[in-house]
PDB file of N, CA, C, O and CB in Angstrom:
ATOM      1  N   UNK A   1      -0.448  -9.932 -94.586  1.00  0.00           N
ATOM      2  CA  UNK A   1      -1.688 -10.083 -95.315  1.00  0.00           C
ATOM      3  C   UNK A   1      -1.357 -10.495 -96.758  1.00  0.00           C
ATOM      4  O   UNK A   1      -0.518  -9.826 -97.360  1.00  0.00           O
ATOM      5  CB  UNK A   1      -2.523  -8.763 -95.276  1.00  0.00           C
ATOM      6  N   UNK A   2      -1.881 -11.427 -97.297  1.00  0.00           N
ATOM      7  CA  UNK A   2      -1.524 -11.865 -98.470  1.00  0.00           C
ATOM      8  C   UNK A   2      -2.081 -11.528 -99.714  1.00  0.00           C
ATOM      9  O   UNK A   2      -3.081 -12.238 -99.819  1.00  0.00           O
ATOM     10  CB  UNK A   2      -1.568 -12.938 -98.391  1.00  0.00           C
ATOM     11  N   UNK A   3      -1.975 -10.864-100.654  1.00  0.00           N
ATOM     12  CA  UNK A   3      -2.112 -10.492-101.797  1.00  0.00           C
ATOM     13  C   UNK A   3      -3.372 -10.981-102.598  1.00  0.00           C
ATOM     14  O   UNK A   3      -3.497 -12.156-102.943  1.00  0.00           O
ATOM     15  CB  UNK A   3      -1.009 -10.792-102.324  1.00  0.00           C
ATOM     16  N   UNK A   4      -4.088 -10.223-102.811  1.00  0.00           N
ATOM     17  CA  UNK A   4      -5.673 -10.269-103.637  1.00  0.00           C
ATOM     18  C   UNK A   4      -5.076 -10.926-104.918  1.00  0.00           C
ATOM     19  O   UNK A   4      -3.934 -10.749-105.341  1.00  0.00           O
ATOM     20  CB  UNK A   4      -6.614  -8.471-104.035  1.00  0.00           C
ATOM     21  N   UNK A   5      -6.025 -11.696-105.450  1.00  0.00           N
ATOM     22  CA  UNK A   5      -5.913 -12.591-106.588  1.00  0.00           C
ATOM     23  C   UNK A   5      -5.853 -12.304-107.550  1.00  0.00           C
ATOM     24  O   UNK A   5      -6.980 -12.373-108.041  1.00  0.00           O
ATOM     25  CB  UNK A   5      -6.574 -13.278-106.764  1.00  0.00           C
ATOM     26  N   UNK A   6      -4.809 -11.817-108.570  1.00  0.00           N
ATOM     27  CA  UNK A   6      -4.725 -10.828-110.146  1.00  0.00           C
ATOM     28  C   UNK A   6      -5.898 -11.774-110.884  1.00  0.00           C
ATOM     29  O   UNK A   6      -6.286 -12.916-110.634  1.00  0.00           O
ATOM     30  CB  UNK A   6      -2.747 -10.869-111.272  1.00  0.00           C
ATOM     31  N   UNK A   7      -6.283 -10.823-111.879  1.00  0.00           N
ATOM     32  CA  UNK A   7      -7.020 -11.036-112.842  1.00  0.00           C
ATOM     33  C   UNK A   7      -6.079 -12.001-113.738  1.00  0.00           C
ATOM     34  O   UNK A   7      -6.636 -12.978-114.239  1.00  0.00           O
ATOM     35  CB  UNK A   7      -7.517  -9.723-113.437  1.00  0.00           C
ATOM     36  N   UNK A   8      -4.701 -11.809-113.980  1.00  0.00           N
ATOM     37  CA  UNK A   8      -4.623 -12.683-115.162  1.00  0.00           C
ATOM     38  C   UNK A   8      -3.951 -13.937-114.409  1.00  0.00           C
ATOM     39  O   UNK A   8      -4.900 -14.718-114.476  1.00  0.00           O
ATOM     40  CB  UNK A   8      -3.693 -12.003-116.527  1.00  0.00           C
ATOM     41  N   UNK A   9      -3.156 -14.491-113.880  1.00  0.00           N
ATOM     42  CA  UNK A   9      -2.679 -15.439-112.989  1.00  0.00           C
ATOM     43  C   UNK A   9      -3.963 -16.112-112.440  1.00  0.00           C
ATOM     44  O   UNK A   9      -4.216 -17.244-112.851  1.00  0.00           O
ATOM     45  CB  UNK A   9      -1.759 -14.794-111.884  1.00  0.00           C
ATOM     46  N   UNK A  10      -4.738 -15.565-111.615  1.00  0.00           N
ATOM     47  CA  UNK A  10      -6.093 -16.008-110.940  1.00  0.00           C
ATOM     48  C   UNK A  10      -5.409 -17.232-109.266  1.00  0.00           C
ATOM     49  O   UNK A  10      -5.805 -18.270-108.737  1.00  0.00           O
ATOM     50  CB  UNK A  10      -7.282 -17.187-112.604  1.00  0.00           C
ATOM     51  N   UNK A  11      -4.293 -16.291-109.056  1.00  0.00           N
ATOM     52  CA  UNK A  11      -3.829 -17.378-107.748  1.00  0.00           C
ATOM     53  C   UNK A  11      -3.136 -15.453-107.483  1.00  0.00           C
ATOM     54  O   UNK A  11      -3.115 -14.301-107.916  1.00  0.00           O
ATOM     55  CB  UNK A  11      -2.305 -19.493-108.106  1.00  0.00           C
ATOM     56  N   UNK A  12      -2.678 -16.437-106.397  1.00  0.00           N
ATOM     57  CA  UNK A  12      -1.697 -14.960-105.437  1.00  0.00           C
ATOM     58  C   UNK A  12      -0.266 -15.764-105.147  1.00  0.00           C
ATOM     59  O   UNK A  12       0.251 -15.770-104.030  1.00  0.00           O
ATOM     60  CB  UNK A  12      -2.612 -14.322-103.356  1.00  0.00           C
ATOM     61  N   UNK A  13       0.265 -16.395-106.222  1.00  0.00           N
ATOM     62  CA  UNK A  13       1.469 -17.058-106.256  1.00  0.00           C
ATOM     63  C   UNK A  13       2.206 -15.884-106.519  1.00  0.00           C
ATOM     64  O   UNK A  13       1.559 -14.946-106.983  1.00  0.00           O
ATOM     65  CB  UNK A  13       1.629 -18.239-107.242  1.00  0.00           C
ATOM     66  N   UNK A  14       3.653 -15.693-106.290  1.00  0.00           N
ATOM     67  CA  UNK A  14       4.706 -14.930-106.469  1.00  0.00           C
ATOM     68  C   UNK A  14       5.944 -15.907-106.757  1.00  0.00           C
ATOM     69  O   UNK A  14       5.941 -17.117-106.535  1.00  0.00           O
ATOM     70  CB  UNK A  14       4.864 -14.017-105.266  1.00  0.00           C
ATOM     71  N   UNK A  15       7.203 -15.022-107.392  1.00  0.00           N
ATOM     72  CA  UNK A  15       8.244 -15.993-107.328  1.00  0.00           C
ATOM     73  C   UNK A  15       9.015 -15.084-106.750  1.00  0.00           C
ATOM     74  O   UNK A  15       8.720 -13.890-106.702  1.00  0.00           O
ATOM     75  CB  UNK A  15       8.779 -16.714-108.593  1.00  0.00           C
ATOM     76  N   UNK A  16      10.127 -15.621-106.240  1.00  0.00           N
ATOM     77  CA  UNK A  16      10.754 -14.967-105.367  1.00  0.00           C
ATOM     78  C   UNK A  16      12.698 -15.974-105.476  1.00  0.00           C
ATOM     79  O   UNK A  16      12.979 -17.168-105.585  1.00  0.00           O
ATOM     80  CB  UNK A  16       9.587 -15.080-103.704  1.00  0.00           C
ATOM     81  N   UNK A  17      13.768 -14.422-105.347  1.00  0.00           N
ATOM     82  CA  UNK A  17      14.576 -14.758-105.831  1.00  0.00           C
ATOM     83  C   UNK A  17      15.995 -14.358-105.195  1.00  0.00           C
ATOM     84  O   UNK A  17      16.570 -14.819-106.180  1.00  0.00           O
ATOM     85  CB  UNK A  17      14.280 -14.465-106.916  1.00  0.00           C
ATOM     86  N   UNK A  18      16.767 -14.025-104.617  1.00  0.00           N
ATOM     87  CA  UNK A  18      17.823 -13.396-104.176  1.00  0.00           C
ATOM     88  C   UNK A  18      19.011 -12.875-105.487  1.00  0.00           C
ATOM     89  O   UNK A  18      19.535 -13.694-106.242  1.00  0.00           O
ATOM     90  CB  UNK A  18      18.395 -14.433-103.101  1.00  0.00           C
ATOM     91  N   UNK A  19      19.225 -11.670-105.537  1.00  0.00           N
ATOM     92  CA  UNK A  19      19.868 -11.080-106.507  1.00  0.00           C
ATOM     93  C   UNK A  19      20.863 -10.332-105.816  1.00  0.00           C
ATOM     94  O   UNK A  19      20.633 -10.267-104.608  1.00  0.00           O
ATOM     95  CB  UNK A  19      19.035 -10.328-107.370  1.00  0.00           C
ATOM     96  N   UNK A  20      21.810  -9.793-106.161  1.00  0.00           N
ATOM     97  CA  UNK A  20      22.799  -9.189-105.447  1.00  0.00           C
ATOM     98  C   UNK A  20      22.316  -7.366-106.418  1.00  0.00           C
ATOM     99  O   UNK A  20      21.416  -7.005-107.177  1.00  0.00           O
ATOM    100  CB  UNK A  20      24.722 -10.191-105.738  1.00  0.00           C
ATOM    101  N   UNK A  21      23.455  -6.758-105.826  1.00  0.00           N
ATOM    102  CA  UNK A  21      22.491  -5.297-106.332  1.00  0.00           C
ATOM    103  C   UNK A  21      22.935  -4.934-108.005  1.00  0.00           C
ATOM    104  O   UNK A  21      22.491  -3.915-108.533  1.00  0.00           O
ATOM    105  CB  UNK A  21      23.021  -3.594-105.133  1.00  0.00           C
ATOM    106  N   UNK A  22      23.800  -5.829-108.715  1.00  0.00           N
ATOM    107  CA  UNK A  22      24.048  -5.608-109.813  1.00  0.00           C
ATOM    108  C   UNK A  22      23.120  -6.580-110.928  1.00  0.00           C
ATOM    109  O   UNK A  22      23.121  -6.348-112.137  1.00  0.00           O
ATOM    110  CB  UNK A  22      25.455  -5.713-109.814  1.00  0.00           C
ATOM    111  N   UNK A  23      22.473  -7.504-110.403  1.00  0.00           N
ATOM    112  CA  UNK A  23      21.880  -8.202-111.100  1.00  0.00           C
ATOM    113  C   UNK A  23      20.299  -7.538-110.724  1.00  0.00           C
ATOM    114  O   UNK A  23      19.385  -7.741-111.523  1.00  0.00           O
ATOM    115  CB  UNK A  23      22.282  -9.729-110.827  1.00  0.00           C
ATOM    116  N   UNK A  24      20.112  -6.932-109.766  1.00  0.00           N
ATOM    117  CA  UNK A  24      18.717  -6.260-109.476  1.00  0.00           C
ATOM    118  C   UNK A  24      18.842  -5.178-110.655  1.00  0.00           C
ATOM    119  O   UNK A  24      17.922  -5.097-111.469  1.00  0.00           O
ATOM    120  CB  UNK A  24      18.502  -5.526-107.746  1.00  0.00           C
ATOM    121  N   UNK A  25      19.870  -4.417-110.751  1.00  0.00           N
ATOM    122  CA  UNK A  25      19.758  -3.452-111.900  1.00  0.00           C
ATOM    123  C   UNK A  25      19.758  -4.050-113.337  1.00  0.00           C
ATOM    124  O   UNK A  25      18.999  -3.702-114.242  1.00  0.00           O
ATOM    125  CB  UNK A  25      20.903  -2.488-111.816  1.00  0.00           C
ATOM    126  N   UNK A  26      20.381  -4.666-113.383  1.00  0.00           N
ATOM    127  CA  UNK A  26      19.959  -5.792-114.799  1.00  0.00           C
ATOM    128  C   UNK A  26      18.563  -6.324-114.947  1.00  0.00           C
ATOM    129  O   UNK A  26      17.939  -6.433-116.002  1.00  0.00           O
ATOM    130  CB  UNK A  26      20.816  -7.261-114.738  1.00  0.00           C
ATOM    131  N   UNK A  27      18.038  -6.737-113.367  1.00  0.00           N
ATOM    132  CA  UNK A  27      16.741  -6.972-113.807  1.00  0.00           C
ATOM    133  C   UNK A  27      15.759  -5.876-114.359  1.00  0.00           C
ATOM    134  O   UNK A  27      15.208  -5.904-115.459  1.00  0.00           O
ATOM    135  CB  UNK A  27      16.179  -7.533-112.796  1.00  0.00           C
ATOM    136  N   UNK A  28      15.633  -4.848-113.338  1.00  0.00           N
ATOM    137  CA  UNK A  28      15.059  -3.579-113.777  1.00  0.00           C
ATOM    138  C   UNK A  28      15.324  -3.365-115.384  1.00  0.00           C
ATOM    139  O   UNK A  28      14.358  -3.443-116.143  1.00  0.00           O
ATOM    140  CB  UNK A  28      15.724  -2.369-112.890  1.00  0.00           C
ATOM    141  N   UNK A  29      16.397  -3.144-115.805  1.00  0.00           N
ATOM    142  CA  UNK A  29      16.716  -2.991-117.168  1.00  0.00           C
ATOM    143  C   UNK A  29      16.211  -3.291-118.268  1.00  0.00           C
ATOM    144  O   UNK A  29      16.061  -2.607-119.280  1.00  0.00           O
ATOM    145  CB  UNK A  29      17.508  -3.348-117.337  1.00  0.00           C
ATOM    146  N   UNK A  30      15.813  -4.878-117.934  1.00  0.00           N
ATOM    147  CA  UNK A  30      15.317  -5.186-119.002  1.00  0.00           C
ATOM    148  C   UNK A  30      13.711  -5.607-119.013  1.00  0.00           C
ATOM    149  O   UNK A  30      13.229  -6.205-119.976  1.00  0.00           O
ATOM    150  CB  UNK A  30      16.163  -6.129-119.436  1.00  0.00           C
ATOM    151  N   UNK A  31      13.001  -5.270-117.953  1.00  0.00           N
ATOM    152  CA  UNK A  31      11.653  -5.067-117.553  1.00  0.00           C
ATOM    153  C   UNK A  31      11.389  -5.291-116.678  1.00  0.00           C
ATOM    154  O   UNK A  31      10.556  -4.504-116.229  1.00  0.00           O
ATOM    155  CB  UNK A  31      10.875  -5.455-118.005  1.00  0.00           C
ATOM    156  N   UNK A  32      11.741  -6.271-115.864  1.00  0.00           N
ATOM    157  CA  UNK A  32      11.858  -6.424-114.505  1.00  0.00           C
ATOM    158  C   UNK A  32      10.141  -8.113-114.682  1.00  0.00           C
ATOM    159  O   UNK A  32      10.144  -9.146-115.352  1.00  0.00           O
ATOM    160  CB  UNK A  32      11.500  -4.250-113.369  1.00  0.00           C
ATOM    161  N   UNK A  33       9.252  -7.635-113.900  1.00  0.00           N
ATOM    162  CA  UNK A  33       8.278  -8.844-114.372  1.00  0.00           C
ATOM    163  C   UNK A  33       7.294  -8.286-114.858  1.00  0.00           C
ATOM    164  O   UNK A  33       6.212  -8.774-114.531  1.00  0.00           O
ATOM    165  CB  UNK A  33       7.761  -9.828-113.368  1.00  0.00           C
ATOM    166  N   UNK A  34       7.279  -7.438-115.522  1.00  0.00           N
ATOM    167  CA  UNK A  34       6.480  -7.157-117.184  1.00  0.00           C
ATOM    168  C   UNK A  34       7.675  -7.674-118.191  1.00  0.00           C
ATOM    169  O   UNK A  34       6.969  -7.459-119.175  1.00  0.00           O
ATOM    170  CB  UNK A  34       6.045  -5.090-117.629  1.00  0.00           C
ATOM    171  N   UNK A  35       8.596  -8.054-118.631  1.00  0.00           N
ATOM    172  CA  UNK A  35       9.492  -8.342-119.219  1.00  0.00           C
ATOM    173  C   UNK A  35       9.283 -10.159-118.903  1.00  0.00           C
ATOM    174  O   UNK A  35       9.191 -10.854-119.915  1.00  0.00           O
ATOM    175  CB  UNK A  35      10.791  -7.430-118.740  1.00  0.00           C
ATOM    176  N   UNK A  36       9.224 -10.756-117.752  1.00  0.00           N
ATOM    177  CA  UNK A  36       9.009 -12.079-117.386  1.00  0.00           C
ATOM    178  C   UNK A  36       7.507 -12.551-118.185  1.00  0.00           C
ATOM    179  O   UNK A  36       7.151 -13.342-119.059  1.00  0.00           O
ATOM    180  CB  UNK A  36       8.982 -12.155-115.647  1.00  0.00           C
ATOM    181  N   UNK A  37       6.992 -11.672-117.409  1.00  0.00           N
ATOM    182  CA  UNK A  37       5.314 -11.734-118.002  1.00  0.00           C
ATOM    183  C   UNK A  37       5.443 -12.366-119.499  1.00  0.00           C
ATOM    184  O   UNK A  37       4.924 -13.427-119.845  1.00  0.00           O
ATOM    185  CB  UNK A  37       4.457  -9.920-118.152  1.00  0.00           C
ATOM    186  N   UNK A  38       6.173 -11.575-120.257  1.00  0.00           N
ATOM    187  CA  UNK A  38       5.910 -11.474-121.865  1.00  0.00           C
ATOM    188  C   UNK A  38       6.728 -12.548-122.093  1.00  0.00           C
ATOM    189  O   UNK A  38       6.249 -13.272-122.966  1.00  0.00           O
ATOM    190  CB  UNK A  38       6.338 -10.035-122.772  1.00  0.00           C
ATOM    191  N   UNK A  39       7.749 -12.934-121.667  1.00  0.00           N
ATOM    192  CA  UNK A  39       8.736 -14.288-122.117  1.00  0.00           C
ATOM    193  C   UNK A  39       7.613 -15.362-121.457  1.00  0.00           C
ATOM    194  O   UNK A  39       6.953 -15.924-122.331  1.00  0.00           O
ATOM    195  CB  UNK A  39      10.706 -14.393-121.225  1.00  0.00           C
ATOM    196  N   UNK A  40       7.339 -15.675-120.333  1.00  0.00           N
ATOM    197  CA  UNK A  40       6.205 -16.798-119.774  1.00  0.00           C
ATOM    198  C   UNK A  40       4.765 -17.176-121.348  1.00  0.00           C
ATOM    199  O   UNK A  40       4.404 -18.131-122.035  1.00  0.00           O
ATOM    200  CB  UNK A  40       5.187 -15.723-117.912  1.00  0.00           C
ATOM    201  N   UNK A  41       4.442 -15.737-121.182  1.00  0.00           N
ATOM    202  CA  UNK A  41       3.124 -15.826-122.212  1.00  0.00           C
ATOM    203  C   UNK A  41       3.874 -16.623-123.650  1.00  0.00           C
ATOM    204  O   UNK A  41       3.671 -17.813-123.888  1.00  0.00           O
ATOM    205  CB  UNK A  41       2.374 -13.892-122.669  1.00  0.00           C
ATOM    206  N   UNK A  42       4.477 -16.014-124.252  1.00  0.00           N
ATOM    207  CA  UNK A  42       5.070 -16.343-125.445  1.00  0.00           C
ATOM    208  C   UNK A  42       5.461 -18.010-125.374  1.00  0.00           C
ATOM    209  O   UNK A  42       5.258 -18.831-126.269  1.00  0.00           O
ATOM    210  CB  UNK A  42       6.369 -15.332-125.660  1.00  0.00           C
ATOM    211  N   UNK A  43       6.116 -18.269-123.967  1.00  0.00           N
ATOM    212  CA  UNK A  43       6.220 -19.711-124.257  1.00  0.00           C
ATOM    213  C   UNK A  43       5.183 -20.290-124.147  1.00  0.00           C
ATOM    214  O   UNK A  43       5.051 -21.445-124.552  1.00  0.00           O
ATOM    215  CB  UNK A  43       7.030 -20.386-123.575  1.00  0.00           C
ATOM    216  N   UNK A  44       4.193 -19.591-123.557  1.00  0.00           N
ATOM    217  CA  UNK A  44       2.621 -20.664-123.439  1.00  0.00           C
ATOM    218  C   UNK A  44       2.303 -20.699-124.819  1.00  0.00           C
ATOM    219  O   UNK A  44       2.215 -21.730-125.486  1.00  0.00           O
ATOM    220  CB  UNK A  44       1.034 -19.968-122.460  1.00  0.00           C
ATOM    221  N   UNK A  45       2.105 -19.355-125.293  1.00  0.00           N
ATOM    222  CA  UNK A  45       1.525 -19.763-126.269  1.00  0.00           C
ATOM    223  C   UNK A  45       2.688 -20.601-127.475  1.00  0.00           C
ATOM    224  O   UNK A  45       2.284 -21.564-128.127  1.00  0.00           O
ATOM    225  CB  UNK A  45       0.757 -18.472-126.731  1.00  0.00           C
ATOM    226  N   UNK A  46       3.605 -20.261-127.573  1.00  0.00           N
ATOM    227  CA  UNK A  46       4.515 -21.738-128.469  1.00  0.00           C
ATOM    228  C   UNK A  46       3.952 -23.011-128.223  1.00  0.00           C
ATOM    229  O   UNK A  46       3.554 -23.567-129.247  1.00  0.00           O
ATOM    230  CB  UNK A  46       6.213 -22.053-127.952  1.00  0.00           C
ATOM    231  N   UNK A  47       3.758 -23.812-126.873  1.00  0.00           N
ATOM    232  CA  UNK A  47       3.277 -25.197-126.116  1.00  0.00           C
ATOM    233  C   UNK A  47       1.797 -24.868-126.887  1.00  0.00           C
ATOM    234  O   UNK A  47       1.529 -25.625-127.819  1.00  0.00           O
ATOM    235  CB  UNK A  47       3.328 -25.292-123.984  1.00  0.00           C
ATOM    236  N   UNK A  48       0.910 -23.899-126.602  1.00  0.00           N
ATOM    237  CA  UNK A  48      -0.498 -24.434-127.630  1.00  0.00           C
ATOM    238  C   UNK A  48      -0.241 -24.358-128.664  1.00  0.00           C
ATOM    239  O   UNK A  48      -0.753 -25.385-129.110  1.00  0.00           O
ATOM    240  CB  UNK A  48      -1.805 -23.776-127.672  1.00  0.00           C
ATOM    241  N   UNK A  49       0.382 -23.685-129.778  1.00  0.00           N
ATOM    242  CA  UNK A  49       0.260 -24.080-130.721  1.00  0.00           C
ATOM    243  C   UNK A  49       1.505 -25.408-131.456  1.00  0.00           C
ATOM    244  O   UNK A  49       1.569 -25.680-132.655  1.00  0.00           O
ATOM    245  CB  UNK A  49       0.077 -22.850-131.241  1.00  0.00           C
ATOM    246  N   UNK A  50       2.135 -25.874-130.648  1.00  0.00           N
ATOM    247  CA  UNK A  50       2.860 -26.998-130.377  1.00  0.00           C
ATOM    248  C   UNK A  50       1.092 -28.128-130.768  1.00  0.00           C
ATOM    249  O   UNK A  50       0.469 -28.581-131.728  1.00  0.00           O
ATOM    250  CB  UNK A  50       3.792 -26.911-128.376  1.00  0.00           C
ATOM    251  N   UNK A  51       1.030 -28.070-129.322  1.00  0.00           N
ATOM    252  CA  UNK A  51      -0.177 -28.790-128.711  1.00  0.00           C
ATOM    253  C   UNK A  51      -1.286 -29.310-130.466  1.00  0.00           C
ATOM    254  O   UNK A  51      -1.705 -30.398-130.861  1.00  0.00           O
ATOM    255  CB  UNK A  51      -1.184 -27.289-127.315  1.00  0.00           C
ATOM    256  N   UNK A  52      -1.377 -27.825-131.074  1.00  0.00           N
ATOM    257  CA  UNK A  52      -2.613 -28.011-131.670  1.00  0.00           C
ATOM    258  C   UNK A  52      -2.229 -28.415-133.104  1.00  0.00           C
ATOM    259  O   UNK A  52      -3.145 -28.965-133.714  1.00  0.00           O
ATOM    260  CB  UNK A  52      -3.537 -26.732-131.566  1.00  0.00           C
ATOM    261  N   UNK A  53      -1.134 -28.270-133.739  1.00  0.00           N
ATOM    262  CA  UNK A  53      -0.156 -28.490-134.706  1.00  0.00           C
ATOM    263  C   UNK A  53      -0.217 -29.911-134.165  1.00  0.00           C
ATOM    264  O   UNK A  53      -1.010 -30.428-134.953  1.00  0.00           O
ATOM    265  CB  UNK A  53       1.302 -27.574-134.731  1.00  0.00           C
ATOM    266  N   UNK A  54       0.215 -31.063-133.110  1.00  0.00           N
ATOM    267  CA  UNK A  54       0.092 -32.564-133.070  1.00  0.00           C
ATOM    268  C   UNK A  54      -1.188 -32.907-133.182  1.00  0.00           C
ATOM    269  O   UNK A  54      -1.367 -34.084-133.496  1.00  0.00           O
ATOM    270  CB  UNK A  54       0.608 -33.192-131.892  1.00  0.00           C
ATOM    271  N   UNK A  55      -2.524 -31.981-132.959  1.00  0.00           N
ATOM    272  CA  UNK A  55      -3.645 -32.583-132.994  1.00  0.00           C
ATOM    273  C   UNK A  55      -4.102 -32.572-134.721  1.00  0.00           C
ATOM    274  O   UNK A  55      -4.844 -33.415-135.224  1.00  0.00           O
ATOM    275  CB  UNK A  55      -4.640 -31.811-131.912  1.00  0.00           C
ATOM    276  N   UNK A  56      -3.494 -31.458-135.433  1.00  0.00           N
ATOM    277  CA  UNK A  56      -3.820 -31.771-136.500  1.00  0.00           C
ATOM    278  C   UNK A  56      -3.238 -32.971-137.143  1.00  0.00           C
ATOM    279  O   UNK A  56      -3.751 -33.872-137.807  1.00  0.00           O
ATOM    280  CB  UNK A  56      -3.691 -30.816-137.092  1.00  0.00           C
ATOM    281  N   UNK A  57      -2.219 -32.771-136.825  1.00  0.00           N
ATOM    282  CA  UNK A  57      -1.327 -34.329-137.312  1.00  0.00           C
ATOM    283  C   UNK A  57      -2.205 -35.693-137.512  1.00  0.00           C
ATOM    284  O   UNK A  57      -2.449 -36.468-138.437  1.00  0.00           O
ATOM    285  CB  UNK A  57      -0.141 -34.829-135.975  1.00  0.00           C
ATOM    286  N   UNK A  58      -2.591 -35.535-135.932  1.00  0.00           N
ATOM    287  CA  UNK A  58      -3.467 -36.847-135.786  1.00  0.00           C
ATOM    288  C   UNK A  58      -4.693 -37.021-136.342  1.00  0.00           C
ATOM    289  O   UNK A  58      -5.075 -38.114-136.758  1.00  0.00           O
ATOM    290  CB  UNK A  58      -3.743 -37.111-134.554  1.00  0.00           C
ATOM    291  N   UNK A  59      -5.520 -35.745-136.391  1.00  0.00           N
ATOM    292  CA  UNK A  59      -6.584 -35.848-137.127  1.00  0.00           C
ATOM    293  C   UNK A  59      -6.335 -36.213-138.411  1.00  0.00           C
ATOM    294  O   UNK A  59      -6.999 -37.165-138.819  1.00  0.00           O
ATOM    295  CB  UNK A  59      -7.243 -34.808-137.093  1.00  0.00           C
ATOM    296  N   UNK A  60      -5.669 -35.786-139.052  1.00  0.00           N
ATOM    297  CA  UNK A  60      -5.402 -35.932-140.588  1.00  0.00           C
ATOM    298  C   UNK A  60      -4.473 -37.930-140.994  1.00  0.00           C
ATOM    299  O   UNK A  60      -4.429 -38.870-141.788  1.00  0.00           O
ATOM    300  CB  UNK A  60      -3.999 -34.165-141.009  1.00  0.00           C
ATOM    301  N   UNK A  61      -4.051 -37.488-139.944  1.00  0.00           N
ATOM    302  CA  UNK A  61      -3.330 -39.636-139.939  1.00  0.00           C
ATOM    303  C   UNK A  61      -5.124 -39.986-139.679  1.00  0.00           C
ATOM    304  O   UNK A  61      -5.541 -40.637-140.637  1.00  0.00           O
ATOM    305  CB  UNK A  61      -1.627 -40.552-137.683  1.00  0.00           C
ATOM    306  N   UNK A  62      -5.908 -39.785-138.934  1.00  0.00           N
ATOM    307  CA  UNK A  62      -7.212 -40.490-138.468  1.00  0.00           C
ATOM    308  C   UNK A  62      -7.874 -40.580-140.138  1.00  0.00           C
ATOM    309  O   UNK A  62      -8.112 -41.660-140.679  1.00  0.00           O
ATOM    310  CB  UNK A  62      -8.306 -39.392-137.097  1.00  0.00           C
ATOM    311  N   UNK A  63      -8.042 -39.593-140.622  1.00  0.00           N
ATOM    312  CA  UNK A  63      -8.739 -39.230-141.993  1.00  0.00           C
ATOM    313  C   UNK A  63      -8.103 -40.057-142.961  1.00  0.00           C
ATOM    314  O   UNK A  63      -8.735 -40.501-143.921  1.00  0.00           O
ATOM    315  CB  UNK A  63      -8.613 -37.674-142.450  1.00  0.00           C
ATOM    316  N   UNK A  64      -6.961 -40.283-142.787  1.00  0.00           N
ATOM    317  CA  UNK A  64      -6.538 -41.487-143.969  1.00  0.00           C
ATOM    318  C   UNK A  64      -6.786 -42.330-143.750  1.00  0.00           C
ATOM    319  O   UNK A  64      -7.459 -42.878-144.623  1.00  0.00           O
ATOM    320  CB  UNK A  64      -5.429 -41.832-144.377  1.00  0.00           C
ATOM    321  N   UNK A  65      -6.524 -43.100-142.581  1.00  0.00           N
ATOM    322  CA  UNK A  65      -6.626 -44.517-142.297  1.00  0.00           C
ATOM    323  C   UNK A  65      -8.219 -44.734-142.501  1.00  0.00           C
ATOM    324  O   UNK A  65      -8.408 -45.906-142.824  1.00  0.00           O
ATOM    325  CB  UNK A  65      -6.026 -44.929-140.721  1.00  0.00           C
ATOM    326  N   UNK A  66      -9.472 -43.975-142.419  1.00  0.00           N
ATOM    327  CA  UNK A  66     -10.775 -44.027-142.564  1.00  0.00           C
ATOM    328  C   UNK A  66     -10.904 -44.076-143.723  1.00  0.00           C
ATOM    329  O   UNK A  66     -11.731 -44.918-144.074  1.00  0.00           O
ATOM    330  CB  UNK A  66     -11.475 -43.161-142.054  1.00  0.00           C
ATOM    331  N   UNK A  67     -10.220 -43.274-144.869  1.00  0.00           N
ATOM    332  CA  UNK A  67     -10.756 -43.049-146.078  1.00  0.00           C
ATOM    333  C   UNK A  67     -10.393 -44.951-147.009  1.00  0.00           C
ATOM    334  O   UNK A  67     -10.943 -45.622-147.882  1.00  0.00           O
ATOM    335  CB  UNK A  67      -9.794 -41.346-146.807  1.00  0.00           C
ATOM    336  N   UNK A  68      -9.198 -45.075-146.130  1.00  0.00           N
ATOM    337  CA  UNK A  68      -8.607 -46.478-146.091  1.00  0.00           C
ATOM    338  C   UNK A  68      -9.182 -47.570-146.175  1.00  0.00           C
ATOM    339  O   UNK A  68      -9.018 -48.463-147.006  1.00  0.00           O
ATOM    340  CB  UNK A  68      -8.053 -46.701-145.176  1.00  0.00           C
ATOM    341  N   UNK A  69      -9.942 -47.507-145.216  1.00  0.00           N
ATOM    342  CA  UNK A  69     -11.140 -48.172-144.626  1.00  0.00           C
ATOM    343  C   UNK A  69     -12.509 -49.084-145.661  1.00  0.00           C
ATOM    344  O   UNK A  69     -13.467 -49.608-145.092  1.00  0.00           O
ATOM    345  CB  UNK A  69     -11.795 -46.864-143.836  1.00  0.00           C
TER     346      UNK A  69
END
C-alpha cells in the first residue's frame, strides 16, 4: 500500500538507497532525513533567492535603458 501524500512534499515520492551498516549509523548521526530535509530546503531556498537577485538585475538594466530612452 503506498504512502498518503505529506503535507510538505505533496507527492508520495521517497528516495531510496543501499548503505552498509556503518554508513546507516553515520546516517542516523547526523539526522538521518530531517537532516536531508534541512540541506534540500536551504538549497531551494539559495536557487530563489539566486532566481530573484537576476530578476532584479534585469529590472534595474530595463529601468536604465528606459530612462535612456
Amino acid at each position: 500500500m503506498p504512502r498518503p501524500k505529506s503535507e510538505l512534499t505533496q507527492s508520495g515520492r521517497a528516495i531510496g538507497i543501499r548503505l552498509t551498516e556503518w554508513e546507516y549509523q553515520e546516517w542516523k548521526k547526523i539526522g538521518g532525513a530531517k537532516w536531508l530535509r534541512g540541506v534540500l530546503k536551504n538549497q531551494r531556498m539559495a536557487m530563489i533567492n539566486i532566481y530573484k537577485e537576476d530578476q532584479d538585475a534585469v529590472r534595474k538594466q530595463t529601468q536604465t535603458i528606459q530612462e535612456r530612452i
